[in-house]
mmCIF file of the N, C-alpha and C atoms, coordinates in Angstrom:
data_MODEL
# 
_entry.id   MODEL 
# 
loop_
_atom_site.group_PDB 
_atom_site.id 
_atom_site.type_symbol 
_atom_site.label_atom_id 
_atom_site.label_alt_id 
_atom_site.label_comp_id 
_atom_site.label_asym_id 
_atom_site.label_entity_id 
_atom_site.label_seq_id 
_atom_site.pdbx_PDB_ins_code 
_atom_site.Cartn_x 
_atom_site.Cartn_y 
_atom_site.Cartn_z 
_atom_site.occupancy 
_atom_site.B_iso_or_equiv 
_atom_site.pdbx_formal_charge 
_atom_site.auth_seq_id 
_atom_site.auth_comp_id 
_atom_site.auth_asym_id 
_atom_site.auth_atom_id 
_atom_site.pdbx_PDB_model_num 
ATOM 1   N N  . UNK A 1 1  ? 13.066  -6.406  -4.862  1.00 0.00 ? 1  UNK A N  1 
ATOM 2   C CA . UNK A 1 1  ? 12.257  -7.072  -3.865  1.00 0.00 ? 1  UNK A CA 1 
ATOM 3   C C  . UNK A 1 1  ? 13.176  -7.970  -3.044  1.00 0.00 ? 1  UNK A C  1 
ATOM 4   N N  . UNK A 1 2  ? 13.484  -7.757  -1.633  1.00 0.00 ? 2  UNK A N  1 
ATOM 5   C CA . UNK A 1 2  ? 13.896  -8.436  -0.906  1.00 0.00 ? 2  UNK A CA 1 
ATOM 6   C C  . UNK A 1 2  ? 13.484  -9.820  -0.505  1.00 0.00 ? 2  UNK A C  1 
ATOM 7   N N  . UNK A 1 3  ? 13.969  -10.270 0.373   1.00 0.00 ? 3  UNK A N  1 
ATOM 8   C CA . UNK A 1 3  ? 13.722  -11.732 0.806   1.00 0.00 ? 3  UNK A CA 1 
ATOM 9   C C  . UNK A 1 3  ? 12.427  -11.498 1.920   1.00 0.00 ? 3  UNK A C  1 
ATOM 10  N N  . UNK A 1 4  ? 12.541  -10.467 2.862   1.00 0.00 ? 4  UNK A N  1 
ATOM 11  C CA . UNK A 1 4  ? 11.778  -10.300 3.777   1.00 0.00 ? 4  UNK A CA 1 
ATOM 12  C C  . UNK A 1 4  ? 10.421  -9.728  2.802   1.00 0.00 ? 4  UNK A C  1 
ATOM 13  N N  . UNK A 1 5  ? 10.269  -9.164  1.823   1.00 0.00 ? 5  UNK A N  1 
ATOM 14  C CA . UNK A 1 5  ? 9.093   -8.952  1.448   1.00 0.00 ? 5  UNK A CA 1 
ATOM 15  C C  . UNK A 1 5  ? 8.080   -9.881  0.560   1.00 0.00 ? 5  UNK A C  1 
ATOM 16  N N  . UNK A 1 6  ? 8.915   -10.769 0.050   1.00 0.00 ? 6  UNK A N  1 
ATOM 17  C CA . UNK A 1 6  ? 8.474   -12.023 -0.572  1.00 0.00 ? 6  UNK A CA 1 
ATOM 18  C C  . UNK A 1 6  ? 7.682   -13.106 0.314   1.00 0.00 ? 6  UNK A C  1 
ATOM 19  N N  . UNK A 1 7  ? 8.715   -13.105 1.867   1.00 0.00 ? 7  UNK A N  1 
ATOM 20  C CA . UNK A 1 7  ? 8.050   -13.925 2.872   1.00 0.00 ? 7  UNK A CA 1 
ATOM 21  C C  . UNK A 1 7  ? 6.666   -13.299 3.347   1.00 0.00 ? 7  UNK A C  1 
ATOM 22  N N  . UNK A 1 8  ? 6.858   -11.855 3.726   1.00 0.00 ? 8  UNK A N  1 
ATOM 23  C CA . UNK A 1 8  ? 5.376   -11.587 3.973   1.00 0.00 ? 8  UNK A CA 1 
ATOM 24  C C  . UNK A 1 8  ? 4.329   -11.774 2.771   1.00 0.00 ? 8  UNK A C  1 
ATOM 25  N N  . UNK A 1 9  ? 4.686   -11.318 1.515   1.00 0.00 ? 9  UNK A N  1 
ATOM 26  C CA . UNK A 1 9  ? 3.590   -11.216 0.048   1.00 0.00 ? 9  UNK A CA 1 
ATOM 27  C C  . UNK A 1 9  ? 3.241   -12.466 0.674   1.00 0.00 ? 9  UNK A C  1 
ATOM 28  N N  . UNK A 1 10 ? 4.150   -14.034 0.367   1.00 0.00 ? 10 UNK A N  1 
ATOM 29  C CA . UNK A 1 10 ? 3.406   -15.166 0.602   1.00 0.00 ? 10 UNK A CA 1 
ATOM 30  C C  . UNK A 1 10 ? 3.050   -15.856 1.661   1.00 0.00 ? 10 UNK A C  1 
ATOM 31  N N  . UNK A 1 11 ? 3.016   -15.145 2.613   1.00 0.00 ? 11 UNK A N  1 
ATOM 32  C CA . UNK A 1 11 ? 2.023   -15.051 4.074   1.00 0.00 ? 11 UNK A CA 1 
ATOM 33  C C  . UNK A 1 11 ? 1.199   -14.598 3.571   1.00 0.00 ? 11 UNK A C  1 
ATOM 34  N N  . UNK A 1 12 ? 0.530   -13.605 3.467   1.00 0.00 ? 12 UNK A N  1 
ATOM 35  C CA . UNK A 1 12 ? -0.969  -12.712 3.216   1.00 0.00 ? 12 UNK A CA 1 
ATOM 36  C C  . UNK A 1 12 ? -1.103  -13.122 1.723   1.00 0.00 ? 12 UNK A C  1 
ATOM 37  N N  . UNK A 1 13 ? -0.723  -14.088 1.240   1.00 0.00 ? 13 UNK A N  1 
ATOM 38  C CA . UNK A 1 13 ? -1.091  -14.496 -0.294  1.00 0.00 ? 13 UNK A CA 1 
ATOM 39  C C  . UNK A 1 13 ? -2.035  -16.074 0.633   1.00 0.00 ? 13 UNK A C  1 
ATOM 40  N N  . UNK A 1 14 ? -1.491  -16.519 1.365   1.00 0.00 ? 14 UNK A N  1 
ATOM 41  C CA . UNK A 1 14 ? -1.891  -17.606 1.876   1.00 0.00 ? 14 UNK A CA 1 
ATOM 42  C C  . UNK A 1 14 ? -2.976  -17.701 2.931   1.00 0.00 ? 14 UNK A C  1 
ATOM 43  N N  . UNK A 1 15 ? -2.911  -16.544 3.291   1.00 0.00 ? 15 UNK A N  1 
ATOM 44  C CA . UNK A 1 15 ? -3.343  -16.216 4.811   1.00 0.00 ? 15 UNK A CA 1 
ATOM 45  C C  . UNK A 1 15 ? -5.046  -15.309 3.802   1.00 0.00 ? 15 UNK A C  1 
ATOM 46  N N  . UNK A 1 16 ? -5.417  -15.072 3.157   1.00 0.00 ? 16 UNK A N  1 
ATOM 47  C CA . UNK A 1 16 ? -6.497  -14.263 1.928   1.00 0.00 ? 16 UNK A CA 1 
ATOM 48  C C  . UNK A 1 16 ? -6.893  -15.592 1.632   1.00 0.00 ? 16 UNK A C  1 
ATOM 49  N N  . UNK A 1 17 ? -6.238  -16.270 1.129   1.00 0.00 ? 17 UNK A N  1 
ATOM 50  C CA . UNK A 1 17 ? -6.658  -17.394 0.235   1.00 0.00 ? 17 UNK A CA 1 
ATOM 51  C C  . UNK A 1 17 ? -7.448  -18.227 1.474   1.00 0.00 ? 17 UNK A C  1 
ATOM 52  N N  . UNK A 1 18 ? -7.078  -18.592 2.322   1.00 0.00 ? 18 UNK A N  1 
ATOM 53  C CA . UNK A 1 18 ? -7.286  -19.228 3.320   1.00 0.00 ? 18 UNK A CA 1 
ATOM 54  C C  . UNK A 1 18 ? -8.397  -19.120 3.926   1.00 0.00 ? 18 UNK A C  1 
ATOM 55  N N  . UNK A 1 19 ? -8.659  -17.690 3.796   1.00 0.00 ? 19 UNK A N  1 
ATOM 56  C CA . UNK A 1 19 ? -10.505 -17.321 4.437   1.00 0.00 ? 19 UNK A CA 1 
ATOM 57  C C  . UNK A 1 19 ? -11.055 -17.171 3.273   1.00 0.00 ? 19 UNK A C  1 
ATOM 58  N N  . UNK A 1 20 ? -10.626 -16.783 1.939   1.00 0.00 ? 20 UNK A N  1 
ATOM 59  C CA . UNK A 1 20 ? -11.334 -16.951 0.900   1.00 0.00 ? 20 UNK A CA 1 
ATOM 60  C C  . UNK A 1 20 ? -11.938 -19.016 0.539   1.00 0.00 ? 20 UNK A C  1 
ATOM 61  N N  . UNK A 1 21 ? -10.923 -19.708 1.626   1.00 0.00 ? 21 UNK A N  1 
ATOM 62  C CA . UNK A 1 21 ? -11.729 -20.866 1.001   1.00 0.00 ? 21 UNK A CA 1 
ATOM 63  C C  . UNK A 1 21 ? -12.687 -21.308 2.276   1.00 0.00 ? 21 UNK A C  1 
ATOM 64  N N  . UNK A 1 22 ? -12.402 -20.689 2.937   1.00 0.00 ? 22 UNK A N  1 
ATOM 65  C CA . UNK A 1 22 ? -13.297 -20.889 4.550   1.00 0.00 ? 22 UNK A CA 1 
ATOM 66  C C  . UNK A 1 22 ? -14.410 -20.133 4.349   1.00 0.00 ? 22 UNK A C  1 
ATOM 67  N N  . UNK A 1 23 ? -14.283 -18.971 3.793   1.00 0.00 ? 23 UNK A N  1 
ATOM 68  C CA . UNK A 1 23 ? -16.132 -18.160 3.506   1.00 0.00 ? 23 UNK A CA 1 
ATOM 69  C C  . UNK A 1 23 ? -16.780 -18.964 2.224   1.00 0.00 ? 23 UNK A C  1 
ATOM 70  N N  . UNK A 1 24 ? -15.840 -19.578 1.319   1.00 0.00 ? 24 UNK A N  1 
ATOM 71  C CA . UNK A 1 24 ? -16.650 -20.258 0.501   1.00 0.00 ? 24 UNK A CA 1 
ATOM 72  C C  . UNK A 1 24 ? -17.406 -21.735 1.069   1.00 0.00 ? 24 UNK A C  1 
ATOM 73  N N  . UNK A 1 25 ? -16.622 -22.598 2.073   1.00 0.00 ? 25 UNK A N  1 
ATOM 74  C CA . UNK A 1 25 ? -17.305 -23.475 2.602   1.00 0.00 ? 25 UNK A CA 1 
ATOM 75  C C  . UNK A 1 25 ? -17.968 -23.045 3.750   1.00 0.00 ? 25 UNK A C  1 
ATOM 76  N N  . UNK A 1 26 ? -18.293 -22.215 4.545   1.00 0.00 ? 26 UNK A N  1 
ATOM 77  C CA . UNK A 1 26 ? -19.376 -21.683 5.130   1.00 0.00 ? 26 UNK A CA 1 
ATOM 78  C C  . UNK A 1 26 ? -20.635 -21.351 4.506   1.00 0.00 ? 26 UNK A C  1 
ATOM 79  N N  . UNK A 1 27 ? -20.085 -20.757 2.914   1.00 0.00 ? 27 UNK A N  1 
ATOM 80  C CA . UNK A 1 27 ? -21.490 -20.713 1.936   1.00 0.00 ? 27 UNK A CA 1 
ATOM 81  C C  . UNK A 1 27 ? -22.086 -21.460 1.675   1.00 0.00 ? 27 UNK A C  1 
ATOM 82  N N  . UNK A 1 28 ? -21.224 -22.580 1.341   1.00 0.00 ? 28 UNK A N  1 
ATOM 83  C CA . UNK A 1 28 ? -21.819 -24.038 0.708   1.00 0.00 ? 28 UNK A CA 1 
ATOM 84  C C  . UNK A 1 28 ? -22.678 -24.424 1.847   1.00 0.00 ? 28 UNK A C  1 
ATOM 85  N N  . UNK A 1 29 ? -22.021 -24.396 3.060   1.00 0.00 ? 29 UNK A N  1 
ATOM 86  C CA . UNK A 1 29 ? -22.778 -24.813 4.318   1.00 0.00 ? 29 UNK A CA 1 
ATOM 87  C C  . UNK A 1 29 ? -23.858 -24.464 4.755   1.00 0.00 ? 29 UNK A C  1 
ATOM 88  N N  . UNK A 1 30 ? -24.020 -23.214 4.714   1.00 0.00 ? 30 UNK A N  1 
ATOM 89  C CA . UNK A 1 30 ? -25.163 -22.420 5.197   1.00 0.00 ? 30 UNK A CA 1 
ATOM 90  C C  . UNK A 1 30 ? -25.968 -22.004 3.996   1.00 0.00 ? 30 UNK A C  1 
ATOM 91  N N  . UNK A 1 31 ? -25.576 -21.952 2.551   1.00 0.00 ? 31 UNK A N  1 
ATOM 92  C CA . UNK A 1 31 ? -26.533 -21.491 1.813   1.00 0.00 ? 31 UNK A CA 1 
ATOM 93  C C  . UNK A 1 31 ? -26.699 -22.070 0.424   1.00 0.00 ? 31 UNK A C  1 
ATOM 94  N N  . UNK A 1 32 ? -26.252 -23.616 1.191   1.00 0.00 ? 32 UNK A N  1 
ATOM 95  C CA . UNK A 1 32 ? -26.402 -24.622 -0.034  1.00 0.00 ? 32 UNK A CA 1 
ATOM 96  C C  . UNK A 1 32 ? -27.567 -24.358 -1.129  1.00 0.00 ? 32 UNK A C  1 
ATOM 97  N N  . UNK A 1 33 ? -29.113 -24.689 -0.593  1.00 0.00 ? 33 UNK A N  1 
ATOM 98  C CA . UNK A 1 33 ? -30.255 -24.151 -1.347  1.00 0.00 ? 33 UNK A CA 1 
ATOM 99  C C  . UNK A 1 33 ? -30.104 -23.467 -2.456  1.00 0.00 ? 33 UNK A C  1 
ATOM 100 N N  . UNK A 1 34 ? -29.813 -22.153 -1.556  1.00 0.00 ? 34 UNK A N  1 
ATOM 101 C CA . UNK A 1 34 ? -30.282 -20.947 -2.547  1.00 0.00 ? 34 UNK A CA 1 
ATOM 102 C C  . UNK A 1 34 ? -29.301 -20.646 -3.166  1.00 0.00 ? 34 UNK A C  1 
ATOM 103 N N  . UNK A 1 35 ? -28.168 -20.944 -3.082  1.00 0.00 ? 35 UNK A N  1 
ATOM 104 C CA . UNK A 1 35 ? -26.903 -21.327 -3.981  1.00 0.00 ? 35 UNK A CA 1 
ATOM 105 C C  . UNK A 1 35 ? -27.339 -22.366 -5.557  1.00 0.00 ? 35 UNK A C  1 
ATOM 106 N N  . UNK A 1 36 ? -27.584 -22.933 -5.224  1.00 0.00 ? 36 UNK A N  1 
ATOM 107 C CA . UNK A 1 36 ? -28.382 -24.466 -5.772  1.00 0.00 ? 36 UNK A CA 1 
ATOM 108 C C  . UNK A 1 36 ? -29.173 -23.594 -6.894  1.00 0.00 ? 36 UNK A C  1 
ATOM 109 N N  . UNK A 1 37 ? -30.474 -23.171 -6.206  1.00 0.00 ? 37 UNK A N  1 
ATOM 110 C CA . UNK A 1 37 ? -31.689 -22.999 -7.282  1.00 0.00 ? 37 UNK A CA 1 
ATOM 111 C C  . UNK A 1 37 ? -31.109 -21.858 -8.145  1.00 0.00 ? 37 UNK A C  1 
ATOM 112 N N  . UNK A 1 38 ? -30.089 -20.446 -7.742  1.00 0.00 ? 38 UNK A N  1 
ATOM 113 C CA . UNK A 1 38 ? -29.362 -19.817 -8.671  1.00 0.00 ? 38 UNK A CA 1 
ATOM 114 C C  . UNK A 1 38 ? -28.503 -20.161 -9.774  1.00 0.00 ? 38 UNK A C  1 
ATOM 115 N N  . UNK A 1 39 ? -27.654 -21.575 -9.669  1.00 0.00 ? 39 UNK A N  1 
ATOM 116 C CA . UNK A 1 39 ? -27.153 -22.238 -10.154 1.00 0.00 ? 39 UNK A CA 1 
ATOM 117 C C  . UNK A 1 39 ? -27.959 -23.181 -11.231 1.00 0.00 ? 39 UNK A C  1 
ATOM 118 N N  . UNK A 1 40 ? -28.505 -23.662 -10.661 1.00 0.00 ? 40 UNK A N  1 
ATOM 119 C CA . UNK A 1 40 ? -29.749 -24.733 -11.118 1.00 0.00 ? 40 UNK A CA 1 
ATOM 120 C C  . UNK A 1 40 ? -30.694 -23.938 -12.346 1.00 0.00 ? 40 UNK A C  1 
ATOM 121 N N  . UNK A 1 41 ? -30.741 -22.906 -12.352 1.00 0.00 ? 41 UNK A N  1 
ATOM 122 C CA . UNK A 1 41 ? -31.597 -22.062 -13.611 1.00 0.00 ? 41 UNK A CA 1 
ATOM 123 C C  . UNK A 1 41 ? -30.311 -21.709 -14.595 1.00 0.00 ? 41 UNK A C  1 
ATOM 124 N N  . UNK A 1 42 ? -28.817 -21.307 -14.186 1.00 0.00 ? 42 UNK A N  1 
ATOM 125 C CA . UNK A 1 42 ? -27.995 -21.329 -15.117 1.00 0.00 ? 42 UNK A CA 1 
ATOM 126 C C  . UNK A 1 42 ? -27.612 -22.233 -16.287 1.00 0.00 ? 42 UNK A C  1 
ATOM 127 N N  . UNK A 1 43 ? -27.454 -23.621 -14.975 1.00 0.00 ? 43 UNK A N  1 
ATOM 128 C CA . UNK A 1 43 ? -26.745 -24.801 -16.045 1.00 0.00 ? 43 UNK A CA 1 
ATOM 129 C C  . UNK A 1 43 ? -28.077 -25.897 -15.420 1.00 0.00 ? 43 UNK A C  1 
ATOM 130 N N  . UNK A 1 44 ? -28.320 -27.096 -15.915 1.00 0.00 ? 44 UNK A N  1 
ATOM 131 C CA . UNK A 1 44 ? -28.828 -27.592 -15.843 1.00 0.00 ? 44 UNK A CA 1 
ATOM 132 C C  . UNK A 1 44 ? -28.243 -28.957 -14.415 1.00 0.00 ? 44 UNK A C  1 
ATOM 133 N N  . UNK A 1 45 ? -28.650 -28.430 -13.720 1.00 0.00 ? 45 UNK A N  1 
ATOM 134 C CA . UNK A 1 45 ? -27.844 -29.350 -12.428 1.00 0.00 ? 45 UNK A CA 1 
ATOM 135 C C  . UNK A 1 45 ? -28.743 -29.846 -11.693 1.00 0.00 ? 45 UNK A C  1 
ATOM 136 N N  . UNK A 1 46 ? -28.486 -31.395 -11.144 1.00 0.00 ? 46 UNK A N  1 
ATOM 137 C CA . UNK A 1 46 ? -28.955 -31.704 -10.147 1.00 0.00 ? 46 UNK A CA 1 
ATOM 138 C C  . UNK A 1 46 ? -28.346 -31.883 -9.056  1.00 0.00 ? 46 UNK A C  1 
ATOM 139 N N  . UNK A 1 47 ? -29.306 -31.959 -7.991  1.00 0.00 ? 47 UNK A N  1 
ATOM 140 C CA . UNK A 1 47 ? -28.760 -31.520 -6.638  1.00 0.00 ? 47 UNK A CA 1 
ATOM 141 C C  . UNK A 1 47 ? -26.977 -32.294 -6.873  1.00 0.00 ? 47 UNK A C  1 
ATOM 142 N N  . UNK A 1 48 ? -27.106 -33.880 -6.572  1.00 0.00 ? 48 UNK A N  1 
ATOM 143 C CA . UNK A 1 48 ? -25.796 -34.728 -6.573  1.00 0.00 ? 48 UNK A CA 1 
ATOM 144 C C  . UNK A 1 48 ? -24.656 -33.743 -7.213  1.00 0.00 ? 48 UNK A C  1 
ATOM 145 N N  . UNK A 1 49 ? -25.047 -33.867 -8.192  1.00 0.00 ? 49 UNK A N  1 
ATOM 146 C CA . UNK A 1 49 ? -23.522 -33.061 -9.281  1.00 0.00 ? 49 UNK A CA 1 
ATOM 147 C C  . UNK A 1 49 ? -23.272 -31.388 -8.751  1.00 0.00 ? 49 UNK A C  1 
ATOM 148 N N  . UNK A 1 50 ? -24.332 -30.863 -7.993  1.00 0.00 ? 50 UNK A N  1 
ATOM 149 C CA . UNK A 1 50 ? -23.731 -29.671 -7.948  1.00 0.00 ? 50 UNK A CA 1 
ATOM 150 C C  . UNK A 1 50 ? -23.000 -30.002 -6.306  1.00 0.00 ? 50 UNK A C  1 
ATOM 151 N N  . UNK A 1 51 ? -23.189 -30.747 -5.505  1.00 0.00 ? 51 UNK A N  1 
ATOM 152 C CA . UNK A 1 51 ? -22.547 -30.694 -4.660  1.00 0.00 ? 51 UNK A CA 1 
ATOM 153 C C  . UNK A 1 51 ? -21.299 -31.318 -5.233  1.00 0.00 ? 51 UNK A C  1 
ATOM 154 N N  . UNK A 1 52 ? -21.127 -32.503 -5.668  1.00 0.00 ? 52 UNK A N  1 
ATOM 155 C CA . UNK A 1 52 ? -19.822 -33.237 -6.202  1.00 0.00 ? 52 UNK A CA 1 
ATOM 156 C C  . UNK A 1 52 ? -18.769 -32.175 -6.961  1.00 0.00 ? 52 UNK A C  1 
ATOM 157 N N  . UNK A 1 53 ? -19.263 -30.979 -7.670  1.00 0.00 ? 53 UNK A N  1 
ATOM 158 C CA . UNK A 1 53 ? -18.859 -30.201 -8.396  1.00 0.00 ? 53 UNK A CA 1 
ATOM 159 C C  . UNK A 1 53 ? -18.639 -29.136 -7.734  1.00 0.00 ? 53 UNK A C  1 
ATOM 160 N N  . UNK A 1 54 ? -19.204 -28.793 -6.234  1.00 0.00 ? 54 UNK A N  1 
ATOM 161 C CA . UNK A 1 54 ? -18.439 -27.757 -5.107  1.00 0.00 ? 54 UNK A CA 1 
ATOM 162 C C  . UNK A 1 54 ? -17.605 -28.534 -4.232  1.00 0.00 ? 54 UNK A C  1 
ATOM 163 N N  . UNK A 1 55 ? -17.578 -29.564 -4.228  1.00 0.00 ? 55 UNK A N  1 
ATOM 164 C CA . UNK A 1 55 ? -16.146 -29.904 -3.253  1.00 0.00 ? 55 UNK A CA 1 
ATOM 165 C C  . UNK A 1 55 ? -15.516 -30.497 -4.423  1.00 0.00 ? 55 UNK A C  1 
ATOM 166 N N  . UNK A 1 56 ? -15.494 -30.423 -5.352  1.00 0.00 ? 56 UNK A N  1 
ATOM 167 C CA . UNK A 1 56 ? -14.404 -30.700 -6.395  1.00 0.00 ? 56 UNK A CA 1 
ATOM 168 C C  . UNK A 1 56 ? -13.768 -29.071 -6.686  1.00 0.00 ? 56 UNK A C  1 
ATOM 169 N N  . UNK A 1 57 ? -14.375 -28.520 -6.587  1.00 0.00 ? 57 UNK A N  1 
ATOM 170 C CA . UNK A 1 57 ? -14.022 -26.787 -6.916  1.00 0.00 ? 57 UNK A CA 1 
ATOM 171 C C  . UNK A 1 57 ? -12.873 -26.445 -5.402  1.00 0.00 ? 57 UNK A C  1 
ATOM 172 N N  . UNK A 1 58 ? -13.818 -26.750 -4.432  1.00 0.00 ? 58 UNK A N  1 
ATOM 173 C CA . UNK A 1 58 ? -12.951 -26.584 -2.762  1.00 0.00 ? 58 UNK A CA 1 
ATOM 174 C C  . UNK A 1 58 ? -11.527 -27.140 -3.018  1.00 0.00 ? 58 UNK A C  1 
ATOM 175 N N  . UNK A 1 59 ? -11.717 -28.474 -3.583  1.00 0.00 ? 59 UNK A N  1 
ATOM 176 C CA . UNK A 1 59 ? -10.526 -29.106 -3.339  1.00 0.00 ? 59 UNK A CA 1 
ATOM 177 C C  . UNK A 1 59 ? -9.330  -28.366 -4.304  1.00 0.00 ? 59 UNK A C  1 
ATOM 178 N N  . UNK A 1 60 ? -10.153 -28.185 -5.326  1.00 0.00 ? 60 UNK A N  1 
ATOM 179 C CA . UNK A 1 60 ? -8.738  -27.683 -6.180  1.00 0.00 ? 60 UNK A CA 1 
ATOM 180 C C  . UNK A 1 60 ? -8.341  -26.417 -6.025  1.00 0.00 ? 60 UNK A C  1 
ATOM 181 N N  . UNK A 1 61 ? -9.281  -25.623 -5.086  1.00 0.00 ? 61 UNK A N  1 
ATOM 182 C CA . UNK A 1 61 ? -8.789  -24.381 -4.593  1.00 0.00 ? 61 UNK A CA 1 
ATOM 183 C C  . UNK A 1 61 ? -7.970  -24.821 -3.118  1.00 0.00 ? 61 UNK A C  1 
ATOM 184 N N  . UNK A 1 62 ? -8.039  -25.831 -2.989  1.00 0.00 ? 62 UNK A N  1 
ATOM 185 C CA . UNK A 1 62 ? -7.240  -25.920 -1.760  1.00 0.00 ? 62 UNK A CA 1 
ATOM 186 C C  . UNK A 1 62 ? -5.954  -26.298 -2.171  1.00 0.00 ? 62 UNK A C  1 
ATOM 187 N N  . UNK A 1 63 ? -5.882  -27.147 -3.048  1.00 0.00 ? 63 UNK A N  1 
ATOM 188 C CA . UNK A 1 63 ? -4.506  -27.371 -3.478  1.00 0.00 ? 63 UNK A CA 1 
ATOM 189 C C  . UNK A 1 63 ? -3.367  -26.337 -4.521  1.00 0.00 ? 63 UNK A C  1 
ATOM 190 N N  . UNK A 1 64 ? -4.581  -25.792 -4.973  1.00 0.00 ? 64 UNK A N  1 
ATOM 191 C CA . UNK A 1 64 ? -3.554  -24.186 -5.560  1.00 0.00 ? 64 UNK A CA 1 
ATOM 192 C C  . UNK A 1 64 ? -3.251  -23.428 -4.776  1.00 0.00 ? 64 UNK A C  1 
ATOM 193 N N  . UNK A 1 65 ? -3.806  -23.578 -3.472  1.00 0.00 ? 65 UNK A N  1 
ATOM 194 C CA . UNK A 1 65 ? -3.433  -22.410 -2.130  1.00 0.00 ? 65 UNK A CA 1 
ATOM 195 C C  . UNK A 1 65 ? -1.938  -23.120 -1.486  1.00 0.00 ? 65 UNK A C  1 
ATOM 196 N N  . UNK A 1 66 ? -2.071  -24.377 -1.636  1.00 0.00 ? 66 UNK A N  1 
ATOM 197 C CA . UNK A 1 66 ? -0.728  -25.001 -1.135  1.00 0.00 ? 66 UNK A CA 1 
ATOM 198 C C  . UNK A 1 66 ? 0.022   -24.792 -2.070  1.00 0.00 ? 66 UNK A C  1 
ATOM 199 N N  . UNK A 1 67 ? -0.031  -25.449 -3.427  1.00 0.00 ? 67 UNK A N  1 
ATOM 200 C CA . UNK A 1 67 ? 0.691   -25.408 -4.274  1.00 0.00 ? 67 UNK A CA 1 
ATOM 201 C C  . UNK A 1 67 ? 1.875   -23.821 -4.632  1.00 0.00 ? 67 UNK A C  1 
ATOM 202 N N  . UNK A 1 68 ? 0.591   -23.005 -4.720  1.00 0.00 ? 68 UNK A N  1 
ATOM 203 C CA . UNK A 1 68 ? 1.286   -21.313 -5.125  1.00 0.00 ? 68 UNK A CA 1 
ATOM 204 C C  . UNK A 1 68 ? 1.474   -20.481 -4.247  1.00 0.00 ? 68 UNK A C  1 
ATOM 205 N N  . UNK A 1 69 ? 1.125   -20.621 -2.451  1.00 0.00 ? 69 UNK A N  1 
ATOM 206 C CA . UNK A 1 69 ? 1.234   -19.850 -1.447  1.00 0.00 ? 69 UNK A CA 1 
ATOM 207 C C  . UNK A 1 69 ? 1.804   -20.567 -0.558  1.00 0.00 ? 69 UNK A C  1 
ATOM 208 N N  . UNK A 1 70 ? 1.294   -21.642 -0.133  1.00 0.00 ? 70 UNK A N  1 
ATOM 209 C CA . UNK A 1 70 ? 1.798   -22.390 1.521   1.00 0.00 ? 70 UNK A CA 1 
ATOM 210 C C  . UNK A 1 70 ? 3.409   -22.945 0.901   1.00 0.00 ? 70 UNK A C  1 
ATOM 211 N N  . UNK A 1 71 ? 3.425   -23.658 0.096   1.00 0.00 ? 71 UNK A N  1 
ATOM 212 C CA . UNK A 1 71 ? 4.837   -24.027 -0.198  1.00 0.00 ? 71 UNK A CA 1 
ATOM 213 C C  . UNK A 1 71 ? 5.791   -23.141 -0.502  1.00 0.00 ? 71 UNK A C  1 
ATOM 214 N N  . UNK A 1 72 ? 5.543   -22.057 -1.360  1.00 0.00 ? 72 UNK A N  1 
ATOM 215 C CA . UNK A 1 72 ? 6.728   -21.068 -1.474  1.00 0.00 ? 72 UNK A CA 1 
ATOM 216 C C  . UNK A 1 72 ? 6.867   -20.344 -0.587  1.00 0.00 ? 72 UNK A C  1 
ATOM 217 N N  . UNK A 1 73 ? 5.940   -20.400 0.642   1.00 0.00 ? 73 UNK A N  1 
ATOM 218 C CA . UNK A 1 73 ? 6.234   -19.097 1.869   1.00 0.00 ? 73 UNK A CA 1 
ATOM 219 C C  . UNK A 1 73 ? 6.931   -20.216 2.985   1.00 0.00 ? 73 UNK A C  1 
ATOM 220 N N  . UNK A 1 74 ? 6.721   -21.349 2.913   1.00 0.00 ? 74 UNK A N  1 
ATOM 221 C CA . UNK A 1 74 ? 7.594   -22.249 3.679   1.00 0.00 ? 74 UNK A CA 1 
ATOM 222 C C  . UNK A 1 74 ? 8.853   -22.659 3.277   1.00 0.00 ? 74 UNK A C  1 
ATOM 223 N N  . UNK A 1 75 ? 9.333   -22.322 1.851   1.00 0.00 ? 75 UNK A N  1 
ATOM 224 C CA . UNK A 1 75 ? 10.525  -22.818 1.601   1.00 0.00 ? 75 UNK A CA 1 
ATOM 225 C C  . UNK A 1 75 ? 10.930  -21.661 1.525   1.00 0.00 ? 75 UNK A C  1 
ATOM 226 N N  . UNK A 1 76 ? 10.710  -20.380 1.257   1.00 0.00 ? 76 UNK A N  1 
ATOM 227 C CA . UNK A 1 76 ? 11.247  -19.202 1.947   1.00 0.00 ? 76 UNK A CA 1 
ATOM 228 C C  . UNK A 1 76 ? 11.909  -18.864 3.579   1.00 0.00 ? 76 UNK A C  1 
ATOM 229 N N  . UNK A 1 77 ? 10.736  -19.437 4.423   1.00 0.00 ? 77 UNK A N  1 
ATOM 230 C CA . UNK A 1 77 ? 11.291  -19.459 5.646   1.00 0.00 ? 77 UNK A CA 1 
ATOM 231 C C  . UNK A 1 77 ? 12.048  -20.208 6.239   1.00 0.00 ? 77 UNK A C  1 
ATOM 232 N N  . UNK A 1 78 ? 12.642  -21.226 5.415   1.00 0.00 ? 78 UNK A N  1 
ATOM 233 C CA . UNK A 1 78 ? 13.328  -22.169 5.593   1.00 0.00 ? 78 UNK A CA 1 
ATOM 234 C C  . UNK A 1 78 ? 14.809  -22.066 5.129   1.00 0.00 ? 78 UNK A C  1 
ATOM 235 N N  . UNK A 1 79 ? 14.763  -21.406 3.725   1.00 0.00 ? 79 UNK A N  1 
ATOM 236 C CA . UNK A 1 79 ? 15.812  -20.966 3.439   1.00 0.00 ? 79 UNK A CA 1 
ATOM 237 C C  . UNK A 1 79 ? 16.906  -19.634 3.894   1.00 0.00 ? 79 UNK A C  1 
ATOM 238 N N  . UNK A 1 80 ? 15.865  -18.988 4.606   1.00 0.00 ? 80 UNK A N  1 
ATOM 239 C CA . UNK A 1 80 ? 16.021  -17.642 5.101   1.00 0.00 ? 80 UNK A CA 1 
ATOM 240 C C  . UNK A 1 80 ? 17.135  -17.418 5.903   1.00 0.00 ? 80 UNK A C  1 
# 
């Protein structure tokens, strides 16, 4: 595996992840509810905690997207 194929993998590793966390906060956005009452018959949740507990989920998917994609495809292109 070359250098040039590593830089693209972690482009489109970052660039996936990236609308994977943008369609998930469009969900939250638009289909908070019925998100909610599916959830809400699983575990025992109220409204507060299940929102506190989706942008606690967002966030740490946002920071594993930096952590394991945006940083190693930038210090790739940097080193390059």
């Amino acid at each position: 595996m070359d250098m040039d194929m590593l830089i693209r993998f972690f482009m489109w590793c970052t660039a996936i992840n990236a609308l994977v966390l943008a369609a998930g906060t469009v969900m939250f956005l638009v289909l908070r509810d019925h998100i909610f009452r599916i959830h809400s018959r699983l575990f025992s949740l109220n409204p507060e905690s299940f929102v506190s507990l989706w942008y606690l989920l967002l966030g740490i998917y946002k920071i594993l997207i930096a952590v394991f994609c945006l940083i190693p495809w930038l210090v790739l292109l940097i080193i390059r």
